[in-house]
N, C-alpha and C positions, 0 to 999 in steps of 0.2 A: 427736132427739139421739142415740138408742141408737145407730142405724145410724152415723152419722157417726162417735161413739167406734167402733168396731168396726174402719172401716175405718183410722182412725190407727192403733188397735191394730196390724192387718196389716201397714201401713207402717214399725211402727217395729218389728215383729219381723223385717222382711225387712234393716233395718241394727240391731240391738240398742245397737251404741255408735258416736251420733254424733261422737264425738271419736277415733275411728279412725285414723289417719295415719301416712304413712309416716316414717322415723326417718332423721334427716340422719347418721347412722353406718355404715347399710349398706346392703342389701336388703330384710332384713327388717321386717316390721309393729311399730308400737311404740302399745301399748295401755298407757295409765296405770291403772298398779293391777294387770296382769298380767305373769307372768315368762317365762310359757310360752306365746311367740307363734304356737309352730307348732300348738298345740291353736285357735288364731284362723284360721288359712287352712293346712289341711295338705298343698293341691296344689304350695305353693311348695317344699318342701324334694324331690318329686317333679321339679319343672320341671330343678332342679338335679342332680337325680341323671342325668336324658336329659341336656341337656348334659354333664356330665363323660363320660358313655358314650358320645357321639358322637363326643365329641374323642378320648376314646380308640380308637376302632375307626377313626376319620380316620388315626391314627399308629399302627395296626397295620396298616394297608393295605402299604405298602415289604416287613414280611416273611411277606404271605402269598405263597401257591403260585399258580402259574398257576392250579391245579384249583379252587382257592379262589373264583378270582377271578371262573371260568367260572360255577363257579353262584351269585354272588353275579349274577351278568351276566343268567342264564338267568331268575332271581328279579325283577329291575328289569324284564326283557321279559314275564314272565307278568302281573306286578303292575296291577290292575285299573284306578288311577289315571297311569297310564304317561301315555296320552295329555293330562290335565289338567295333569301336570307338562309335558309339550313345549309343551302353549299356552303356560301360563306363561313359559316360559322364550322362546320365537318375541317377547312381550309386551316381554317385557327387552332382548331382543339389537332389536327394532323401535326401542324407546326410544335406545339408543345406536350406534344405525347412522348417525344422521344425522352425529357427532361421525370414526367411522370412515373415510368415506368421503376424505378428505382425502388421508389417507395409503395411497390405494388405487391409487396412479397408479405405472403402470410405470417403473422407473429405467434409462437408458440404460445401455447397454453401458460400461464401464471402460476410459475411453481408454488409460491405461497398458498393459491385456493386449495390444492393438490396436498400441501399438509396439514391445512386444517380439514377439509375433510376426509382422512386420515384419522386427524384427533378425535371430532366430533362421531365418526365410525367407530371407534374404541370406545368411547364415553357410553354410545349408544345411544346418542340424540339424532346423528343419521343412520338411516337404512332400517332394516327390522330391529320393531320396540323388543328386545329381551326377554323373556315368559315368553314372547308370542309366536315364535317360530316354528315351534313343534316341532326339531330335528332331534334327530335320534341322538341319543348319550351314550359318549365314549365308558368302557370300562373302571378307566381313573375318576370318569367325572359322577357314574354309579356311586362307586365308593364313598366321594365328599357330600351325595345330595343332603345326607343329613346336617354338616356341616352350613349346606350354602343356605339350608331352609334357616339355620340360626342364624345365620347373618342377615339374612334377608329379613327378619323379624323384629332383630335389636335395632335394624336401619332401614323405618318403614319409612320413619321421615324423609330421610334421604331420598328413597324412593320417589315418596310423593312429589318431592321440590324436585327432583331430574325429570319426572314429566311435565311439569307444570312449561321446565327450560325447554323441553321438546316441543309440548304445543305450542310455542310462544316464538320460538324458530320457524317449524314448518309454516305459521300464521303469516311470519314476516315475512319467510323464503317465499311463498305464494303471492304476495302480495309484490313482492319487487320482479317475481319472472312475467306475473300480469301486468303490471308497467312496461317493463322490456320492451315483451312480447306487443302493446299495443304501440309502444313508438316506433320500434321495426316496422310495423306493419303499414303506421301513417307512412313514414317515409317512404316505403318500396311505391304506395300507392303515387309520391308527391315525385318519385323522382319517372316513373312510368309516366305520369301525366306531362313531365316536364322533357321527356322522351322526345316527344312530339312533334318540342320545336327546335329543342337544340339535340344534338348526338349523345347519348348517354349508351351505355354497353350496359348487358347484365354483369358484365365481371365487376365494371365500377359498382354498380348495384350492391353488390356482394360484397365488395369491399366495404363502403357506406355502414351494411350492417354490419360489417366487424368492427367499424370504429365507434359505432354507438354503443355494441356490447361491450367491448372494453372499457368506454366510459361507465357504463354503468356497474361492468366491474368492482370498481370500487367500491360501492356501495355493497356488492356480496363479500367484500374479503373484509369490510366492518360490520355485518351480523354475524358472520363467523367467527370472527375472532370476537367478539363481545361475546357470543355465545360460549366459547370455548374459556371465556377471562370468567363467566360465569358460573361453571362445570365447577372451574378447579377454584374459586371459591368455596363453592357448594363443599368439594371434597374436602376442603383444608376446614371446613367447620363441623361437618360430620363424622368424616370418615377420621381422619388425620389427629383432629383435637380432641374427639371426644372417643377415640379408640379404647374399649378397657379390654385390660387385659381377663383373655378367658381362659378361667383351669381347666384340666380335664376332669372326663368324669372320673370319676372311682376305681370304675372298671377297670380305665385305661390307664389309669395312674398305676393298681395292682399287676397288669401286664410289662410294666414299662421295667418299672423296679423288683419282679420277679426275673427278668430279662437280666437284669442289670447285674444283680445278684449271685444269678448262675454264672457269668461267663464274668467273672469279678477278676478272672487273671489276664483277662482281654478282654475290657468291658468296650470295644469297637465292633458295631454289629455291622457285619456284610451290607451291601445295599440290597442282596434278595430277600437281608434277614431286616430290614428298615420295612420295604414294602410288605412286607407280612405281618411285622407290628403296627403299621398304618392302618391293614386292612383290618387288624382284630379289635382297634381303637377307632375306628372311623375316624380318622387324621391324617395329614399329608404326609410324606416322607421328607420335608424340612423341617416338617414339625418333630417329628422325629429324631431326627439329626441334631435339632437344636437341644432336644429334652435330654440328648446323650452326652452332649458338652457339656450343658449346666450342671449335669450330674454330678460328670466328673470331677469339676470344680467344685462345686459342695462336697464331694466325698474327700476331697485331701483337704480342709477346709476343716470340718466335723469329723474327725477321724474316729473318733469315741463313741458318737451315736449312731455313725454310719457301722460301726463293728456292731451295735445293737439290734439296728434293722437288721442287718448280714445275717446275723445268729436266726433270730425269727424268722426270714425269711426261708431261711434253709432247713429250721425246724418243721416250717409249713410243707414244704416240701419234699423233705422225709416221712410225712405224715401221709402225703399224697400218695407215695410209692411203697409205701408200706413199710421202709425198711430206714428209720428213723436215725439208727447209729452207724450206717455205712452210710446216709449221704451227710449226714454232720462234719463225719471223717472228708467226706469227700472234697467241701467246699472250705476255699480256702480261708485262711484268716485275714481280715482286714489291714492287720499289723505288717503282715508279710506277702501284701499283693505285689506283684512282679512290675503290674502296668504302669506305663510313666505318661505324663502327657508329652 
């Protein structure tokens, strides 16, 4: 029996008070019939003092010094359980990778950036400045040069303020991809360094920088579009408001209404016979088209001057051919033209 008392003994000195327990008031241990808990477990008020000092040196991290920082870095790299901590931690990020990978899928391109630059490649504020490309000209577009030099003349202004909106683009567009491009680069360098100690992959890496470009997205799809809100400003004051209307010349007005004249019993010219008036007028062939409407319309309109022109017209032209009273005979009278719209 000695023995057995002996070994209760040891047992009950290794808990001296079985009614030990913790106290539904706070943390600390509540012993009945004791006041002075912390003489019962004195590692607790310890435990507490590492905490408070962790938390504090957690929120003195923001004002220490780069130098600080280095050798607290240099301390983490020499520190003999470095490696224990990386498993651990490889342990954790394994655990919740499966939960990550969802949202690891690459996001398409921003159809919005994709139609404003669209717009602003039409405007001709991206990609090649306009004059400056030196490609070679189509056949139709021979024909109009004399045309585009007029216009390009009467809208020098215009001109000038669409580069002014170009330089003023490229200036900003440069200015936000060198931003980008320098916070990309900290980061690849912040999260390579931070490699080290915890697991990071290049794919996160890569990922990382698509979520910054995207943020900074934003910011290209509002110079774009300000620049594009700017254009059609531009246009709506130059082009649009202050458009005058241009007559032909002389020339082309005599080819038109000779034209018109002759074939006054089907005054509807072929489209081979438009592009042939365009080409003898230096004018497009809607231009055309429209000058053959308006015609029309003015001539059942002025039935009585348009029989005056007719006459002269056909006088001229008899004159031309030499044969003055067979083509008078020839051409019809305005009274009794057939064509109808």
């Amino acid at each position: 029996m000695e023995p057995q008392m002996n070994a209760v003994a040891d047992l009950t000195n290794l808990n001296p008070n079985p009614s030990l327990m913790y106290s539904t008031q706070g943390d600390q241990l509540d012993v009945p019939g004791n006041s002075n808990n912390e003489n019962i477990n004195p590692h607790l008020g310890q435990n507490k003092c590492d905490i408070n000092q962790l938390l504090s040196q957690i929120m003195s991290i923001t004002s220490q010094s780069l130098r600080d920082a280095q050798e607290k870095k240099d301390e983490l790299e020499s520190n003999r359980i470095k490696p224990a901590l990386y498993q651990v931690l490889c342990e954790l990020k394994e655990k919740t990778a499966l939960n990550m990978r969802q949202s690891m899928d690459d996001d398409p391109q921003d159809p919005q950036i994709a139609r404003l630059d669209n717009m602003l490649m039409a405007e001709g504020v991206s990609g090649p400045e306009r004059g400056q490309d030196n490609l070679p000209l189509s056949p139709s577009q021979q024909n109009n040069v004399n045309t585009a030099d007029t216009m390009a003349l009467e809208h020098s202004d215009y001109r000038q303020k669409l580069t002014q909106i170009r330089e003023v683009y490229h200036t900003e567009l440069e200015k936000y991809e060198r931003a980008c491009s320098e916070f990309t680069t900290h980061t690849i360098h912040l999260l390579k360094d931070q490699a080290k100690t915890r697991p990071i992959t290049p794919r996160e890496i890569d990922r990382m920088v698509q979520i910054i470009r995207r943020k900074f997205s934003s910011i290209q799809v509002q110079l774009k579009q300000s620049t594009c809100e700017a254009v059609m400003i531009l246009r709506s004051r130059f082009l649009d408001a202050r458009r005058k209307r241009r007559n032909f010349s002389k020339q082309a007005k005599e080819i038109l209404d000779a034209y018109f004249y002759s074939h006054l019993s089907n005054p509807y010219p072929s489209e081979e016979a438009k592009e042939e008036l365009a080409r003898k007028c230096g004018i497009s062939v809607s231009q055309v088209s429209n000058w053959f409407g308006n015609k029309r319309i003015r001539y059942k309109k002025n039935i009585g001057k348009a029989q005056e022109e007719a006459s002269l017209y056909a006088a001229k032209n008899a004159v031309a051919v030499g044969g003055a009273g067979a083509e008078c005979s020839a051409v019809p009278s305005p009274m009794n033209s057939t064509y109808s719209e």
